[in-house]
N, C-alpha and C positions, 0 to 999 in steps of 0.2 A: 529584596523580598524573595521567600523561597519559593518557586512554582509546586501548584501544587499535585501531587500524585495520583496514580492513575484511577485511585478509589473516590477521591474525589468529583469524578467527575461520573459517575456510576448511581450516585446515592439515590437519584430517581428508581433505582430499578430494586425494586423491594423482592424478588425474587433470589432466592440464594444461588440456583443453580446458573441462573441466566449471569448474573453480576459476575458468580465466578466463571465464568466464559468470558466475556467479556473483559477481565483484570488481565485474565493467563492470555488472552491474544493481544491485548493493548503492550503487552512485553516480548512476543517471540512472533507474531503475526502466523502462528503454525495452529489451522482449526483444529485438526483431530487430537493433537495434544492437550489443548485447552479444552476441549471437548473432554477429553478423560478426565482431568485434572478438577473436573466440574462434577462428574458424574455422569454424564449424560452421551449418546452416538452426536453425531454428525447429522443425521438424520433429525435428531427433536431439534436441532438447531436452526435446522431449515424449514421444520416447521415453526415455531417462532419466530424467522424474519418474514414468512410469508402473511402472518396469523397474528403478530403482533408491533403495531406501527411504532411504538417506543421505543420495544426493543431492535425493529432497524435500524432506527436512527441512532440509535448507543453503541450497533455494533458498527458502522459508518464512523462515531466518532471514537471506537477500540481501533480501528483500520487508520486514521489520523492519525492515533499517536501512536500505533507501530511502524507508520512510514517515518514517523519521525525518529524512533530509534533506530532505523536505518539509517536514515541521515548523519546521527550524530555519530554509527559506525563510520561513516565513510569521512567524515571530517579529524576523527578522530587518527584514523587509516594515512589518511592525505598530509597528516601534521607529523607524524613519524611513522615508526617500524612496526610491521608486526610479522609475526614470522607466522608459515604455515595456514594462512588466510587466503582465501580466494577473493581477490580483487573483484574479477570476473563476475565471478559468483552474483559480488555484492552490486554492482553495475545492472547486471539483469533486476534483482531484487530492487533495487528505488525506478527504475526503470517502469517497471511495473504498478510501484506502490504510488509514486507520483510522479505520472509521465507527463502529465502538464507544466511538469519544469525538466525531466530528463527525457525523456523522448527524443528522437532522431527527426529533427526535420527538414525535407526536402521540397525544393520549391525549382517546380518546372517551367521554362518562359519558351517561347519562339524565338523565329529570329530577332537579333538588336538586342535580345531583352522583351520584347514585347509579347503580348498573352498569345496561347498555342491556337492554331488557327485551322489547321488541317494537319493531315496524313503528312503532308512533307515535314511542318515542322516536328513530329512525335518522331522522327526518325533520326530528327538530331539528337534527343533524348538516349537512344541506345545505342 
């Protein structure tokens, strides 16, 4: 069955300008383009997420599924070649879009392993 597209999940938002913000970031996660591409600055954008609680939550889940075309950059990236791409780049960007699975995590102990307890053990840290 085919998933289905990004308009689909929009149709709550009976506002033209808003929806088409909302479509053009749920594909490029880049605001002030979609922003253009809408009609509208940056600025009534932000008035909108502050000023209207539906359209938060729509632009929440625009921001879900551009993390997810990220993802599917990077898997796509990882299965073969692509020339002239910044790896890098794209690392920072899921990074950022869903660090609750990429994110760097460091986890500090005391001695043995056990939890930090003073000044002496923070010194084994560095």
């Amino acid at each position: 069955m085919a998933k289905p597209g990004p308009a689909a999940g929009f149709q709550h938002i009976s506002h033209p300008h808003k929806r088409a913000v909302l479509l053009a970031y749920s594909e490029s996660m880049q605001l002030k383009p979609s922003c253009l591409t809408a009609g509208i600055t940056p600025r009534m954008h932000f008035y909108w997420l502050n000023d209207d609680p539906l359209y938060h939550a729509a632009f929440a889940e625009a921001r879900t599924m551009a993390a997810e075309v990220l993802e599917a950059e990077a898997v796509r990236r990882a299965m073969g070649t692509t020339e002239g791409a910044s790896d890098t780049l794209l690392i920072f960007l899921l990074k950022g879009a869903k660090p609750d699975i990429y994110k760097e995590r460091f986890e500090h102990t005391g001695r043995d392993g056990g939890p930090l307890r003073d000044l002496a053990d923070l010194a084994l840290v560095v």
